[in-house]
N, C-alpha and C positions, 0 to 999 in steps of 0.2 A: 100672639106669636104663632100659636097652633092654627089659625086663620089663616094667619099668611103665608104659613108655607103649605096648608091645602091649595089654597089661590094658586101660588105657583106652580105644585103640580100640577093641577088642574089646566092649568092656562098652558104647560107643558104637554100634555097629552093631547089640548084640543089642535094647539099649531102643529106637529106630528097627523092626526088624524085630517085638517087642513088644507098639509103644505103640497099635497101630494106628490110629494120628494118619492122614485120610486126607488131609492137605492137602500130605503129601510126595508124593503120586500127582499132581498136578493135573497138569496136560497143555494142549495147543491154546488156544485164546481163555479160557478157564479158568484163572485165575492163585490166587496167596495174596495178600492185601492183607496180611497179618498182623492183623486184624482178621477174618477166616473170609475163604471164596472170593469171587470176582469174577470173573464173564464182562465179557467187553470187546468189543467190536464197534464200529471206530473211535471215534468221539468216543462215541457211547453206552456205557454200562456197568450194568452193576444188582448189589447180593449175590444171591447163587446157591448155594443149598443145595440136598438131596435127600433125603428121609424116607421109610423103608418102617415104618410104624405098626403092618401088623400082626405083622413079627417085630424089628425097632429098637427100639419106643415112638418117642423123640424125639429118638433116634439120628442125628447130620447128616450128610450125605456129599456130598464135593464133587464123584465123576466115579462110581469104581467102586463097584458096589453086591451086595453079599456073598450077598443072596438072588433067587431067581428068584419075586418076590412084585409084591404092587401097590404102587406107586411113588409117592410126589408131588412133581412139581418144581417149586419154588416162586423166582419173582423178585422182587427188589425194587428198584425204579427208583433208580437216583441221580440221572438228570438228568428237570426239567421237561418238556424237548421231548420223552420216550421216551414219556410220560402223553399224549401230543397224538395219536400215530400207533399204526396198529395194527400186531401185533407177531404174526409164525408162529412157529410151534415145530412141529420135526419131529422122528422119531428113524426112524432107518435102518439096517437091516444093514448094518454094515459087510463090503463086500465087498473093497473096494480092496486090492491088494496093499504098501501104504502104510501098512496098520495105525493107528498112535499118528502116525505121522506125516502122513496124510491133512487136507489141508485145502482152504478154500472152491475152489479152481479146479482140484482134481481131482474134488470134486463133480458142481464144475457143468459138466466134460468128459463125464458121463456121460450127460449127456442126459437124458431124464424119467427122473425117478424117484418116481415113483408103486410100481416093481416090488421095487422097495427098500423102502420106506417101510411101517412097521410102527404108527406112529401121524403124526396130523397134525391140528393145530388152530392155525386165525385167528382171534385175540383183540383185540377192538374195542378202541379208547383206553381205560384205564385211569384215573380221574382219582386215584385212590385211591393208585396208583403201587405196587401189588400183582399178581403175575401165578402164578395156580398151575395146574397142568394134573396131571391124574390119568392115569396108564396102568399098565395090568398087565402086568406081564411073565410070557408061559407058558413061554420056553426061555431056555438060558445061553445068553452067546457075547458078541461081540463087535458090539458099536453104536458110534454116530456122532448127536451130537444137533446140530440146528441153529436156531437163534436168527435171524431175519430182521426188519428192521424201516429202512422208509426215513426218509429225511429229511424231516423238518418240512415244508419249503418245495424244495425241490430233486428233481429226479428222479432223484436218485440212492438207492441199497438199499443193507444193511448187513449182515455176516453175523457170526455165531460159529460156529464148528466145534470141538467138543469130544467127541473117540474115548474112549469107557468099555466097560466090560465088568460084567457083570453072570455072577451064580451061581459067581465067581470064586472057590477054596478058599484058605484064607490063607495054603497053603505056595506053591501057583502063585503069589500076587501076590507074594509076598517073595523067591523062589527066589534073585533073584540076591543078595542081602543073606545068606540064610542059606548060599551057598556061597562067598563071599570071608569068612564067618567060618573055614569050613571051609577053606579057604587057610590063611588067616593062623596058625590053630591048629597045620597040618600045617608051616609056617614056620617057628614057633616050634619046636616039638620039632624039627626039625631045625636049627638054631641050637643050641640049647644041646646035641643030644648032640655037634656039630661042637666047643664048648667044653670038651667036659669032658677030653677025650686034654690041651690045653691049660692046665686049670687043674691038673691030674694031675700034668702035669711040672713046673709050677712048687712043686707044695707037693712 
């Protein structure tokens, strides 16, 4: 019995580390609807995918992105009001000692970041409730994209912050999945040669 459900986990971690389903990466203002990704930015929200065409085709991704190529990030509005107001998109070196964990108010601790900031486009009301932006990526490493867009009627602004990585190899991004497989396998054989002095003396 103890066999068979290491098996299963086992056999469970390796389809996960596998599938390369990328919606178990998601991170920050970037969630899974179960229905593909979602940026969220308080009440605002939009679908939020990511296409690199020319080595994907039509390949989606919700944060990290496998090649250092040209990129499309594409939104799509869930709510009316987001169609009324104009909407920034930034991406940034991630500097922060924060990593995966960096969010809007360690950002905006930094102070200008124009020095940071590796692309950046303001995009007029939308009535279409479509938003795509193009940027090419020339190096790997570690980014920070940011989603900006105020309120309708109120002076208040809205953010997403979602940390990805791009030119990522696929044993770096699974590393840690494929070394508690390597655990649990080196568990296992120790487990059962620990059984066997004991099945020995019983038979």
């Amino acid at each position: 019995m103890r066999n068979l459900c290491l098996r299963t986990v086992l056999s469970t971690l390796l389809l996960y580390a596998l599938s390369g389903t990328h919606v178990l990466w998601a991170h920050g203002s970037v969630v899974d609807s179960g229905e593909g990704c979602v940026i969220q930015f308080d009440f605002y929200s939009a679908h939020f995918s990511i296409f690199q065409p020319q080595t994907r085709q039509h390949e989606e991704f919700c944060e990290d992105l496998p090649d250092v190529t040209e990129s499309v990030f594409v939104l799509e509005y869930r709510h009316d009001s987001l169609r009324e107001v104009p909407v920034d998109f930034r991406i940034m070196r991630n500097t922060s000692d924060l990593g995966r964990f960096v969010r809007w108010q360690d950002i905006e601790a930094m102070g200008d970041l124009t020095a940071h900031t590796v692309f950046y486009q303001r995009s007029s009301p939308r009535a279409d409730g479509v938003l795509s932006m193009l940027f090419n990526f020339t190096e790997p490493g570690d980014y920070v994209g940011i989603v900006s867009a105020p309120h309708p009627t109120l002076d208040l602004q809205y953010h997403a912050v979602f940390p990805f990585r791009v030119g990522q190899a696929f044993w770096q991004q699974s590393w840690f999945l494929i070394a508690l497989i390597v655990v649990l396998v080196q568990s296992a054989r120790v487990w059962r040669r620990r059984q066997l002095p004991t099945q020995q003396s019983l038979a």
